[in-house]
MARBA-3410 file (N, C-alpha, C, O; in Angstrom, 1 decimal):
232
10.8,18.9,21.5,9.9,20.1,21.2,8.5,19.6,20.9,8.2,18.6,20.3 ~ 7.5,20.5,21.7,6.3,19.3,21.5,5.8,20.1,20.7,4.9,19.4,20.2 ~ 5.9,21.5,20.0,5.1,21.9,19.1,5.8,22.0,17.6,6.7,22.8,17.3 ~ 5.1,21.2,16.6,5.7,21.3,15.5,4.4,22.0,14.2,3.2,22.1,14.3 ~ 5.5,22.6,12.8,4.7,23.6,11.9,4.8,23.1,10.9,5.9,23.3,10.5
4.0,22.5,10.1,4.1,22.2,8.7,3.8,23.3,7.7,2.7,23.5,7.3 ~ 5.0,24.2,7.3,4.7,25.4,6.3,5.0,25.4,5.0,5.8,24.6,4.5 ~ 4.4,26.1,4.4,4.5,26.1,2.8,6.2,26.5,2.2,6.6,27.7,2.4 ~ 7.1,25.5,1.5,8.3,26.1,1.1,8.2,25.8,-0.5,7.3,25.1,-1.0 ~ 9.4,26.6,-1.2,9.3,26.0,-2.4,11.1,24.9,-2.5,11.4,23.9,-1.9
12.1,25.6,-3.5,13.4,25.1,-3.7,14.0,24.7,-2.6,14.5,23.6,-2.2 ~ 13.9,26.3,-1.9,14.5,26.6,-0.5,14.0,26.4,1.0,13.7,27.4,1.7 ~ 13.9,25.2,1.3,13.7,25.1,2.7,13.4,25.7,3.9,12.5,25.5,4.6 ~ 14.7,26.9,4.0,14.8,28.2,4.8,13.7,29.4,4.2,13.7,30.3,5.0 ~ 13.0,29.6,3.3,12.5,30.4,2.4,10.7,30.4,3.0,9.9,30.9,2.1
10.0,30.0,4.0,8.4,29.6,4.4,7.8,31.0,3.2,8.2,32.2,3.2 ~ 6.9,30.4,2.5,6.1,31.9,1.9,4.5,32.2,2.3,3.8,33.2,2.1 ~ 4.1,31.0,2.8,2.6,31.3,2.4,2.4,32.4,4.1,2.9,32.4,5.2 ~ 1.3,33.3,3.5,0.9,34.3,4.0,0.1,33.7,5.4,-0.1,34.3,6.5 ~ -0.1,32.6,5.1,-1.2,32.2,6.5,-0.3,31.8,7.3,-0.2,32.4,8.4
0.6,30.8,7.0,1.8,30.4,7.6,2.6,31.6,8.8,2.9,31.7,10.0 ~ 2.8,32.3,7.7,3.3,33.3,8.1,2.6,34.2,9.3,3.3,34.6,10.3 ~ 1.4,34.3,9.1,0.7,34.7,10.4,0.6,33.8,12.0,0.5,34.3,13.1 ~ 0.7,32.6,11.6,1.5,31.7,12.5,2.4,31.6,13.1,2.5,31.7,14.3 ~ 3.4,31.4,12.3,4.9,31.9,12.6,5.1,33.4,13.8,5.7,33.4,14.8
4.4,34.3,13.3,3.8,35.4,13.9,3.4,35.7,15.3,3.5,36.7,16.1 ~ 2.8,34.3,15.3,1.7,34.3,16.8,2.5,33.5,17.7,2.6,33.9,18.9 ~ 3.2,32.0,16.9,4.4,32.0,18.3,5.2,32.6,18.4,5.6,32.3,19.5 ~ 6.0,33.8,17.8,6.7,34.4,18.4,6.1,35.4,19.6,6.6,35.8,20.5 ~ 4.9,35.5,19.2,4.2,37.1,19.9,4.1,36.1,21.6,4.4,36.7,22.6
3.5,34.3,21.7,3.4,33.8,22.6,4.6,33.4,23.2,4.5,32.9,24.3 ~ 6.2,33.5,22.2,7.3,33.4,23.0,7.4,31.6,23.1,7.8,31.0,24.1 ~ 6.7,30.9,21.6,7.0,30.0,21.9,7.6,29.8,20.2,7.6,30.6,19.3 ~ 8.4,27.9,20.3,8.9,27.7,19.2,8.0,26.4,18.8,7.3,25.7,19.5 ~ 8.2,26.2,17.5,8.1,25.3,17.2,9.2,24.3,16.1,10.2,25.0,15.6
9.1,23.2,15.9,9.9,22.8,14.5,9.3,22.9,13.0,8.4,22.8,12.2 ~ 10.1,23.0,13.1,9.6,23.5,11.3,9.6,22.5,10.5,10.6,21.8,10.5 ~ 8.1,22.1,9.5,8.4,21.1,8.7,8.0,21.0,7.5,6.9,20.5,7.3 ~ 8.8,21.6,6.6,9.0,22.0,5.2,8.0,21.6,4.5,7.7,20.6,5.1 ~ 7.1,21.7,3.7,6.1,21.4,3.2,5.4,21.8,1.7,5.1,23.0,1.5
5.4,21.0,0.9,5.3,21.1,-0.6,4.1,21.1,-0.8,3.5,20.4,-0.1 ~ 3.3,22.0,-2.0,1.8,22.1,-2.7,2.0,20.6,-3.0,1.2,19.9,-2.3 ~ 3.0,19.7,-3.9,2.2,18.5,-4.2,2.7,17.0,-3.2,3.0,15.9,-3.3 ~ 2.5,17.8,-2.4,2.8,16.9,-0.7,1.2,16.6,0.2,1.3,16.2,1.4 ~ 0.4,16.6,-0.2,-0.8,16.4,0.7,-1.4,15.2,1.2,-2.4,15.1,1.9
-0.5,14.2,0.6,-0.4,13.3,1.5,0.2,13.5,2.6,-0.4,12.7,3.4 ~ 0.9,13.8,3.0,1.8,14.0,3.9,0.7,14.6,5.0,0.5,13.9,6.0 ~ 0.2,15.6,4.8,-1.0,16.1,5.9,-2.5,15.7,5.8,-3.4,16.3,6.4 ~ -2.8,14.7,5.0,-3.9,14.3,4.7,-4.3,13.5,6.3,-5.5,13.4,6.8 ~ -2.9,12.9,7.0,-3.6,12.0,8.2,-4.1,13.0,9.0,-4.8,12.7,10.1
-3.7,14.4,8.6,-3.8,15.7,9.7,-5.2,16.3,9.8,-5.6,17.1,10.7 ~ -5.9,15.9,8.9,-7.1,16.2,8.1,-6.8,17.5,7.6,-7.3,18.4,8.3 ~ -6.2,17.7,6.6,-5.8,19.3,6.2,-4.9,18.9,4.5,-3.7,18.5,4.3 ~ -5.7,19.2,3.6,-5.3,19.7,2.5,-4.1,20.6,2.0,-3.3,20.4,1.1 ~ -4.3,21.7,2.8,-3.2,23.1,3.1,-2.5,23.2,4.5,-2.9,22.7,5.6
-1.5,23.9,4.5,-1.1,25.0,5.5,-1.4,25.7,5.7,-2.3,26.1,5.0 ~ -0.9,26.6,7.0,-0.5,25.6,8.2,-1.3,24.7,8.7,-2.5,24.8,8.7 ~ -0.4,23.4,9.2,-1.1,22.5,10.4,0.2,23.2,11.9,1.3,23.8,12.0 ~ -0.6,22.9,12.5,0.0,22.5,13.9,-0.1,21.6,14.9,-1.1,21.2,15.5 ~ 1.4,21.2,15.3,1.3,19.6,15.8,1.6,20.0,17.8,2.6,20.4,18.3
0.4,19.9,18.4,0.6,19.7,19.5,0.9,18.9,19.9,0.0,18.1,19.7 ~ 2.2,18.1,20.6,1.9,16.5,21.2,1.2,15.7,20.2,0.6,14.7,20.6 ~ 1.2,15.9,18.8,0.9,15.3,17.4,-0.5,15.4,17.3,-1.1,14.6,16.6 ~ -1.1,16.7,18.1,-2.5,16.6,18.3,-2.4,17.5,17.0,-1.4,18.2,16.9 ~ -3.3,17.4,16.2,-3.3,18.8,14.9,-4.2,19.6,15.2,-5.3,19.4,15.7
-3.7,21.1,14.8,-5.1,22.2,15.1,-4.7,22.8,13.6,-3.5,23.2,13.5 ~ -5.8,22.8,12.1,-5.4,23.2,11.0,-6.1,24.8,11.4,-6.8,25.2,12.4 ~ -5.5,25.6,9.9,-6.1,26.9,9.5,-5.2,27.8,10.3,-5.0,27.0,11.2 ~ -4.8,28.5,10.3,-4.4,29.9,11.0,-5.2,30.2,11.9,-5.2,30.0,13.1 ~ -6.1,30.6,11.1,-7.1,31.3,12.4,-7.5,30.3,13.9,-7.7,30.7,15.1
-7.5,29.1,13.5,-7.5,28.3,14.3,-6.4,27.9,15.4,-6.5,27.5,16.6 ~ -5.5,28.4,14.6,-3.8,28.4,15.4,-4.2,29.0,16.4,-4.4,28.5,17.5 ~ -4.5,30.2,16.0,-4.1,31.5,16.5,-5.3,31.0,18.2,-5.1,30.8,19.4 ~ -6.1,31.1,17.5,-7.6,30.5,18.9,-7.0,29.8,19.8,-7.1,30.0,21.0 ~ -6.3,28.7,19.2,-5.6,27.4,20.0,-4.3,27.8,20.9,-3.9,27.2,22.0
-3.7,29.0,20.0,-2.9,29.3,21.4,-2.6,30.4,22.1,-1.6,30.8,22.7 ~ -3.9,30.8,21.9,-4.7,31.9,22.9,-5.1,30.9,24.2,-4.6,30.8,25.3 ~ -6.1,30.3,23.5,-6.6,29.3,24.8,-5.8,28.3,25.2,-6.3,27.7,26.2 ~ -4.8,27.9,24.9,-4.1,26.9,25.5,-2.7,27.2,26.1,-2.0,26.5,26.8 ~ -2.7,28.4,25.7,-1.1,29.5,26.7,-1.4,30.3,27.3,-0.5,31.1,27.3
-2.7,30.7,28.0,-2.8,32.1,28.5,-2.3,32.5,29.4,-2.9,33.4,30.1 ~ -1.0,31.9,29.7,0.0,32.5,30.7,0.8,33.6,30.1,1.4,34.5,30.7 ~ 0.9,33.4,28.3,1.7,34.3,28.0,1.3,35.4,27.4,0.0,35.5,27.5 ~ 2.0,36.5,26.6,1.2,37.5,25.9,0.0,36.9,24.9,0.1,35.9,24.2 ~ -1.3,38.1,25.1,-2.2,37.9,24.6,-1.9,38.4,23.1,-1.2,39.4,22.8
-2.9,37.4,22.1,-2.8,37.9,21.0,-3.9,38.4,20.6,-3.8,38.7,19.4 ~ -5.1,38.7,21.1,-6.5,39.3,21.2,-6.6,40.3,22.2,-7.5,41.2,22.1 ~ -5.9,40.4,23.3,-6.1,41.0,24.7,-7.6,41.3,24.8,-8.2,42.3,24.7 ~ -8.1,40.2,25.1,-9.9,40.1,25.5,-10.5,39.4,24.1,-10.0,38.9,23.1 ~ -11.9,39.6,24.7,-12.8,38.8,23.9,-13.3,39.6,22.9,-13.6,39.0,21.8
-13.4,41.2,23.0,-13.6,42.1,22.6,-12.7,42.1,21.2,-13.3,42.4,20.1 ~ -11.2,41.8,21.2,-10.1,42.1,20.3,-10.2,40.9,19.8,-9.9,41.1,18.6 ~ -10.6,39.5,20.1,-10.8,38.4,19.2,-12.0,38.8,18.2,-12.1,38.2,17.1 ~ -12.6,39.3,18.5,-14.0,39.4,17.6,-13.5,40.6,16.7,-14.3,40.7,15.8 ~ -12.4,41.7,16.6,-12.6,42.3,16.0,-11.7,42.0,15.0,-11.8,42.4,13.9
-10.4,41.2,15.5,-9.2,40.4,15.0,-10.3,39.0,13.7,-9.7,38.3,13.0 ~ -11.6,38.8,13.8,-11.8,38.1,13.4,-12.3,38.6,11.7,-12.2,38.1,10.5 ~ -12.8,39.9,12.3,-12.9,40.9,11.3,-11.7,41.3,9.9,-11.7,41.4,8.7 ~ -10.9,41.4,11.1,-9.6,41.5,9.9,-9.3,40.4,9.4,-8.7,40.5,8.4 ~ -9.6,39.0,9.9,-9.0,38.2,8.9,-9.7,37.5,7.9,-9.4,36.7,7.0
-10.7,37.9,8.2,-11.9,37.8,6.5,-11.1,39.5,5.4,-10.9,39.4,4.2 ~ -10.9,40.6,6.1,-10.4,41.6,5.5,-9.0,41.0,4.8,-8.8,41.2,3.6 ~ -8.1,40.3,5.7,-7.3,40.2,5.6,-7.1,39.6,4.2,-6.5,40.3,3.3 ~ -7.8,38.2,3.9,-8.4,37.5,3.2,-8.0,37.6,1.5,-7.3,37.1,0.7 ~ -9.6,39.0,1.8,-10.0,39.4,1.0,-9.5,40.8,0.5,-9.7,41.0,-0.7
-8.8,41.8,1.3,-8.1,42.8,0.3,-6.8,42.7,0.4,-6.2,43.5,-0.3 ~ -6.2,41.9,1.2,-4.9,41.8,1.4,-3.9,41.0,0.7,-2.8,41.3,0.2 ~ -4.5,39.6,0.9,-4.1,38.4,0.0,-4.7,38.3,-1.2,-3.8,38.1,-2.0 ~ -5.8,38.2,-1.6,-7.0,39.0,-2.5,-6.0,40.1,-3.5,-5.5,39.9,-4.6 ~ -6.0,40.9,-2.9,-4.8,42.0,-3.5,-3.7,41.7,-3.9,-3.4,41.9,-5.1
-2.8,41.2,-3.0,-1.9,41.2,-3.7,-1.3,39.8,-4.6,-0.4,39.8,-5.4 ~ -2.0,38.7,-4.3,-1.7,37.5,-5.3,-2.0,38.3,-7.1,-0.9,38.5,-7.7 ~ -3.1,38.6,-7.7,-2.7,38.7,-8.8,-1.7,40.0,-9.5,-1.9,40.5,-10.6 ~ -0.5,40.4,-8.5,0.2,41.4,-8.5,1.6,40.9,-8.4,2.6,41.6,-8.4 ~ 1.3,39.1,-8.4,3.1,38.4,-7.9,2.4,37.4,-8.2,2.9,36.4,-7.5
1.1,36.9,-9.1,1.2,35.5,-9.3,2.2,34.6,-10.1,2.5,33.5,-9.8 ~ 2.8,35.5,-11.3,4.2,34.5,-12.0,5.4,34.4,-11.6,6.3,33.7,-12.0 ~ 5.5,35.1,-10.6,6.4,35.5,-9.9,6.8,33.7,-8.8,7.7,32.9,-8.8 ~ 5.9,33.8,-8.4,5.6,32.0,-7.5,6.5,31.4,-8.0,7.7,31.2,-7.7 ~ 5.8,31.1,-9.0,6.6,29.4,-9.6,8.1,29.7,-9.9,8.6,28.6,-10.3
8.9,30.8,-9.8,10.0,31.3,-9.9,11.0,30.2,-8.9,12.1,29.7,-9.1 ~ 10.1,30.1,-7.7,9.9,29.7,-5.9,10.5,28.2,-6.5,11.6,27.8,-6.0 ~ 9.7,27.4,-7.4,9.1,26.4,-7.0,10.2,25.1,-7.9,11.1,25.3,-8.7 ~ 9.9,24.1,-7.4,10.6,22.7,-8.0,9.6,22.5,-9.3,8.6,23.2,-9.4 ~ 10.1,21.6,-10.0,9.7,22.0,-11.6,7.9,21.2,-11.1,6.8,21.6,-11.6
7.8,20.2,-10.1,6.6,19.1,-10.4,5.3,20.6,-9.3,4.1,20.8,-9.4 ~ 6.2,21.2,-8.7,5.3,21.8,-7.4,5.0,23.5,-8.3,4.7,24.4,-7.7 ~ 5.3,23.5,-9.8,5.3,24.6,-10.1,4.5,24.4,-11.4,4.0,25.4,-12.0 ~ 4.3,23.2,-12.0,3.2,22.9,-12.8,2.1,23.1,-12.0,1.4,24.1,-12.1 ~ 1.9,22.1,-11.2,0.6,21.5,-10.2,0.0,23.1,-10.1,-1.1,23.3,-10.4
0.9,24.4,-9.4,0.5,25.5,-9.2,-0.4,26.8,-10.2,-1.4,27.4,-10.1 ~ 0.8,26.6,-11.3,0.3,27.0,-12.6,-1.0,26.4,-13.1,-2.0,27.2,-13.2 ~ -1.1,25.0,-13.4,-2.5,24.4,-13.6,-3.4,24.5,-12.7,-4.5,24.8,-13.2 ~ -3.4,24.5,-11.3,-4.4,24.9,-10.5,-5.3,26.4,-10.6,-6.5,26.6,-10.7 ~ -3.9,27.3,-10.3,-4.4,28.6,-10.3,-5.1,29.1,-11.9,-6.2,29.6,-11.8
-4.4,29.0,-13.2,-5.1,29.1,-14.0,-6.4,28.8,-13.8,-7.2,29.7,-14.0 ~ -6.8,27.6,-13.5,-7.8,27.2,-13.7,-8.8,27.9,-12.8,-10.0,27.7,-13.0 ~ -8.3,29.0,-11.6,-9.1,29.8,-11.0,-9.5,30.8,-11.8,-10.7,31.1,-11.7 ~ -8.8,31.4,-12.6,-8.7,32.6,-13.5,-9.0,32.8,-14.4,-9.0,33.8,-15.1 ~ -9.8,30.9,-14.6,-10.6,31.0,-16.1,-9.8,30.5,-17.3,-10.3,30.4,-18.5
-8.6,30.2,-16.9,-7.6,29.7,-17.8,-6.5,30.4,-18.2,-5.5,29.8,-18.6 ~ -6.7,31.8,-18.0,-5.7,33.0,-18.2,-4.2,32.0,-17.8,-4.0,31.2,-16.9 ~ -3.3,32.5,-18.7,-2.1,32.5,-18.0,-1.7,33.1,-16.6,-2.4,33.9,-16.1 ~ -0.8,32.7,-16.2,-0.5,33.4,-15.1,0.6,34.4,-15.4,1.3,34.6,-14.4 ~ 0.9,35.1,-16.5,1.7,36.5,-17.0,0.4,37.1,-17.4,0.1,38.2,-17.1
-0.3,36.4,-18.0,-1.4,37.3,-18.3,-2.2,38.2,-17.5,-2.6,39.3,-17.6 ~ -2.3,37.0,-16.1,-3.0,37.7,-15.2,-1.7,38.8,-14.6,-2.1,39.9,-14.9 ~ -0.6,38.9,-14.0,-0.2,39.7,-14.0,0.6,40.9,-14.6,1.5,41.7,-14.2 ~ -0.3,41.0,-16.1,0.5,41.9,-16.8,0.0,43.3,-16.5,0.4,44.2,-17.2 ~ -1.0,43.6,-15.6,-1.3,44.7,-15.6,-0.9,45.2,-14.3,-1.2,46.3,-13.8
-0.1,44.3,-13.6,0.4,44.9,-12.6,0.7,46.4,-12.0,0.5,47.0,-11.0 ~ 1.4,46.6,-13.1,1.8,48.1,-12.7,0.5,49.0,-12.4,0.5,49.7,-11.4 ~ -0.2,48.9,-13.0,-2.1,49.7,-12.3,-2.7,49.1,-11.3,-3.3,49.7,-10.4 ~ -2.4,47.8,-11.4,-3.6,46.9,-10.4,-2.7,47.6,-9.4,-3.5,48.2,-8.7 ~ -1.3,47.9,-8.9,-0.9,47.9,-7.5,-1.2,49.4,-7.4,-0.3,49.9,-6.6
-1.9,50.3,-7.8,-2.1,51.7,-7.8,-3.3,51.8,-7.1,-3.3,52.6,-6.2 ~ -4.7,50.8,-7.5,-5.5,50.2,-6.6,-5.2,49.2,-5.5,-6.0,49.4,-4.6 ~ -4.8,48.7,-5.3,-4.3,47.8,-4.4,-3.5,48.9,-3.5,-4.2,48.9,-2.4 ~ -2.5,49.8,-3.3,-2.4,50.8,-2.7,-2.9,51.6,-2.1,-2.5,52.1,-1.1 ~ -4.2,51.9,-2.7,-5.6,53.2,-2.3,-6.5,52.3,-0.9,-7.1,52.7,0.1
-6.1,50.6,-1.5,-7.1,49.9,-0.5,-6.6,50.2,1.1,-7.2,49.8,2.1 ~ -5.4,50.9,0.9,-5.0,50.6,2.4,-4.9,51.6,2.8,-3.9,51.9,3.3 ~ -5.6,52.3,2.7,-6.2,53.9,3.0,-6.7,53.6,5.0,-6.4,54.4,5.9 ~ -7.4,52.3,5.0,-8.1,52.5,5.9,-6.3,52.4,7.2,-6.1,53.4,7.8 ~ -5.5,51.5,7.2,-4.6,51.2,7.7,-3.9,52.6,8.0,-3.6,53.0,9.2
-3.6,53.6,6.7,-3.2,54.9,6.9,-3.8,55.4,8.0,-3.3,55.1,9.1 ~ -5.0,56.0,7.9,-6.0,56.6,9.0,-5.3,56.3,10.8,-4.8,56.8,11.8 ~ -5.6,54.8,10.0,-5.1,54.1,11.7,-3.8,54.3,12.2,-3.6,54.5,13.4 ~ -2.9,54.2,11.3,-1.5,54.7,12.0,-1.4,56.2,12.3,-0.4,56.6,12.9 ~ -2.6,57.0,11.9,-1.9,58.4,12.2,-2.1,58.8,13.9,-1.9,59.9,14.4
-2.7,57.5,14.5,-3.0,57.7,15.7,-2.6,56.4,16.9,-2.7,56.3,18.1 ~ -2.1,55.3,15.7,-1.4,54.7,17.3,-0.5,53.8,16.3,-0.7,54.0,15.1 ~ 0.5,52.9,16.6,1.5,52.4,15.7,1.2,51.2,15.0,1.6,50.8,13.9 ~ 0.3,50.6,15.8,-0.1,48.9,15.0,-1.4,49.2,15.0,-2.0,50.1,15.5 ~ -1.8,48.1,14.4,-3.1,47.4,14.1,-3.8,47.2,15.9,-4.8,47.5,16.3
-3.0,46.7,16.3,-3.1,46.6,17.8,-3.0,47.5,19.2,-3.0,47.2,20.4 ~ -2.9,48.8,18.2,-2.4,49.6,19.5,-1.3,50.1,19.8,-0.7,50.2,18.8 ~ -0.8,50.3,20.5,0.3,51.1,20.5,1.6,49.6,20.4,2.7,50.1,20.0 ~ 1.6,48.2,20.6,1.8,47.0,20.4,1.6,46.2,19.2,0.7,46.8,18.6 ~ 1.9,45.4,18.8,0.9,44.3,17.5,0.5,43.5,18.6,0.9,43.1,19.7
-0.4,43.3,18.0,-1.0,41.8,18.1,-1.5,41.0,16.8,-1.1,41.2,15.7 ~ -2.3,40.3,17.1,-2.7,39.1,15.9,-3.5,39.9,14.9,-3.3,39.5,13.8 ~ -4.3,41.0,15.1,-4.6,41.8,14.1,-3.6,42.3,13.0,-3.9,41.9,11.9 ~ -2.4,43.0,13.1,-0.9,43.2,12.8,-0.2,41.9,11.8,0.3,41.9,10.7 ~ -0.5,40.9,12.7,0.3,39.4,12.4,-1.0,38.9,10.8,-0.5,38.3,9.9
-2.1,39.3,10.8,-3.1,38.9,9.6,-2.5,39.6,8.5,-1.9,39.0,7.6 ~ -2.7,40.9,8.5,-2.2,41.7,7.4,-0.6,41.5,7.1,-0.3,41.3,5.9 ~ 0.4,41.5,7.9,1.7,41.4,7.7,2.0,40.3,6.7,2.7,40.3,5.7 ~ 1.2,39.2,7.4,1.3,37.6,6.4,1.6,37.9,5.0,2.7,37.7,4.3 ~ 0.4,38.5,4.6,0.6,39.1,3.0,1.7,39.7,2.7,2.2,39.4,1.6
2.3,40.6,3.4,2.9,41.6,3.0,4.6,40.6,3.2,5.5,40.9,2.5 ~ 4.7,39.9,4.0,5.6,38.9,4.3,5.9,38.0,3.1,7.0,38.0,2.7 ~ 4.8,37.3,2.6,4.7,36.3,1.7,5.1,37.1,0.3,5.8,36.6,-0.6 ~ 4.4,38.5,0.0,4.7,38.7,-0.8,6.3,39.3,-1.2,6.7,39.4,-2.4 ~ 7.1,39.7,-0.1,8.7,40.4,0.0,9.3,38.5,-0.5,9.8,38.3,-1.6
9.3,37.6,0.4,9.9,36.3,-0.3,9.8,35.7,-1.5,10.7,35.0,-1.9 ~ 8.5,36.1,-2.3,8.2,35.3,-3.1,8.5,36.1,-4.6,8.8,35.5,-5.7 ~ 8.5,37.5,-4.5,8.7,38.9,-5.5,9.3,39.8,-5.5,9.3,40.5,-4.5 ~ 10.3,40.3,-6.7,10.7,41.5,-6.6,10.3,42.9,-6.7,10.8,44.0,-6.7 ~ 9.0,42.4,-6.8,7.7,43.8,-7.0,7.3,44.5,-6.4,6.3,44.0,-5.9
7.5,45.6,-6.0,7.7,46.8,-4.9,5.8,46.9,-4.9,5.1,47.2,-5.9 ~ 5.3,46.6,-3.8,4.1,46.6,-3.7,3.6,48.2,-2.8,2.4,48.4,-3.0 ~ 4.5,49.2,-2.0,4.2,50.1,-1.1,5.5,51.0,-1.5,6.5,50.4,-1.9 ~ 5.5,51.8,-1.4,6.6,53.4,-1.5,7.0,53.4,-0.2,6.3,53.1,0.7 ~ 8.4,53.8,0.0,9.1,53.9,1.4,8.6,55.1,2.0,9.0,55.3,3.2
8.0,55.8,1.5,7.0,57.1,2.2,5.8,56.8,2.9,5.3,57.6,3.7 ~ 5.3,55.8,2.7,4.1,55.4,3.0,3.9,54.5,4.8,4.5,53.6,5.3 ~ 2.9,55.3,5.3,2.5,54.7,6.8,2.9,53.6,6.9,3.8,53.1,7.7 ~ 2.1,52.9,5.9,2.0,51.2,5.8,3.3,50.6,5.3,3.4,49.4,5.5 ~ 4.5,51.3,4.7,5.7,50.6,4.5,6.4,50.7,6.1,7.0,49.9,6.7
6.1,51.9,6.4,7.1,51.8,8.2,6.4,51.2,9.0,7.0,50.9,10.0 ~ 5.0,50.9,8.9,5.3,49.4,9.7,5.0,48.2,9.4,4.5,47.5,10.3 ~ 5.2,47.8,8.2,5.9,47.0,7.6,7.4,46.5,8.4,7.8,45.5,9.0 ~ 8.0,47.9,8.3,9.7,47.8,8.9,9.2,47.1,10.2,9.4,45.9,10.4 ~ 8.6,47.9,11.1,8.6,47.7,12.6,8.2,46.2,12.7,8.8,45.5,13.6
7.7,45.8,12.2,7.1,43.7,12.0,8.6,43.4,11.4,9.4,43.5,12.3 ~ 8.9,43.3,10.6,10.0,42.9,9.7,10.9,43.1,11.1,11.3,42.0,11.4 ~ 11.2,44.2,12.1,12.3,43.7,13.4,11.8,43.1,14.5,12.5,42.7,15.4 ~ 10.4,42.9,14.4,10.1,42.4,15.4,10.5,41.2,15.7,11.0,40.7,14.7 ~ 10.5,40.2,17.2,10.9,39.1,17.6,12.7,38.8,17.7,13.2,37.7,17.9
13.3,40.0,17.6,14.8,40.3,17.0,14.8,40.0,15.8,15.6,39.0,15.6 ~ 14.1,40.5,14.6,14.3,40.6,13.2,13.7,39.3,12.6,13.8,39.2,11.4 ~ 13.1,38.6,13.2,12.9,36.8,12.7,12.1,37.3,11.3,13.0,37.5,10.5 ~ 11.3,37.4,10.9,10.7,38.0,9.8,11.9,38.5,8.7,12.3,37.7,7.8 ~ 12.3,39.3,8.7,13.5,40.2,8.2,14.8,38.8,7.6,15.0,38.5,6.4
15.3,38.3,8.7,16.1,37.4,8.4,15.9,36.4,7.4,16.7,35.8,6.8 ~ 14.4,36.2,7.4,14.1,35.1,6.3,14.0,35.6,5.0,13.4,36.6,4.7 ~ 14.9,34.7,4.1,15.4,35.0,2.8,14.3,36.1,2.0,13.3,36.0,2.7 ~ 14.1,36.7,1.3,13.6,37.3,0.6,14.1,38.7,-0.3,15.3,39.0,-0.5 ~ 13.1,39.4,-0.7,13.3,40.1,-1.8,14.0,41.9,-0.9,14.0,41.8,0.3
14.2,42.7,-1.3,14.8,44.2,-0.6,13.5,44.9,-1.7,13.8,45.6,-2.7 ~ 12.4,44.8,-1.4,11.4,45.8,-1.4,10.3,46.4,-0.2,9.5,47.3,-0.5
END
């Protein structure tokens, strides 16, 4: 197999959580390609350090590395365009580029301090310090219960944010059109990472944005869905 994935896991091997990963995961299926999967720990950076990459995902062409997601995604647009498009034009890359600063920022943004104690639940005891001390230290030192104790409000806002997505479904099914594409595959990540990693009902089964949630979750024959996680 010449394409291999270094993704974020915690205990469980079979378990990939990180949101970006996940939008990867996403884009070879959408190109109909596989890769091998290679399990990958927060206090593992050596391991990808020869990759020049800090974080996940990397991806190993023929052991060539292409880091970042978004980069993924560029790399195999341009280097598969025999198969389905994940931009369909130049036009949809540039607006796909849009969503994934959005994505970013109200998606992952959103929903990390709404499932941040929830993580280390994930994690091996050395990969669940390293995380706790890191992330505090974003937050000013706050615990990480503290930061999510107001959860139950914060996700009432975090809700309202996806107003714009509503709008959009009342007139075609994906992010992409009557199809997903990589637009679809940005926002889902989150929404992906956060079903594995939390029991914390982030969306009402009434809601636009939980049905197609569903429709991603079967896509590829279910590959999403099948991966261990939470029934919210």
């Amino acid at each position: 197999m010449s394409l291999k994935l270094y993704e974020l896991v915690g205990t469980d091997a079979s378990r990939p959580f990180s949101p970006y990963c996940w939008r990867t995961r996403m884009a070879l299926a959408h190109k109909g390609l596989t890769a091998e999967s290679l399990p990958w720990r927060f206090t593992e950076k050596s391991v990808i350090a020869p990759h020049g990459s800090e974080r996940v995902p990397v991806l190993l062409d023929h052991d060539r590395p292409v880091v970042d997601s978004w980069a993924i995604a560029n790399y195999l647009e341009d280097n598969f365009p025999d198969r389905p498009s994940l931009f369909g034009g130049a036009g949809g890359r540039a607006m796909a580029r849009m969503i994934n600063a959005w994505g970013d920022i109200a998606i992952v943004g959103g929903i990390f301090p709404l499932i941040i104690a929830d993580i280390p639940n994930n994690l091996a005891e050395v990969d669940a310090a390293y995380f706790r001390q890191s992330r505090e230290a974003r937050f000013g030192g706050k615990k990480l219960e503290e930061i999510m104790a107001s959860r139950d409000s914060g996700v009432v806002a975090f809700r309202k944010s996806l107003e714009i997505m509503r709008q959009t479904f009342k007139t075609q099914a994906y992010l992409g059109g009557a199809a997903p594409n990589y637009a679809d595959y940005i926002v889902f990540g989150g929404f992906q990472w956060a079903r594995v990693v939390s029991p914390f009902k982030l969306i009402e089964a009434d809601d636009p944005v939980y049905a197609w949630r569903e429709r991603l979750l079967d896509a590829f024959d279910g590959m999403a869905r099948k991966s261990p996680g939470f029934a919210v």
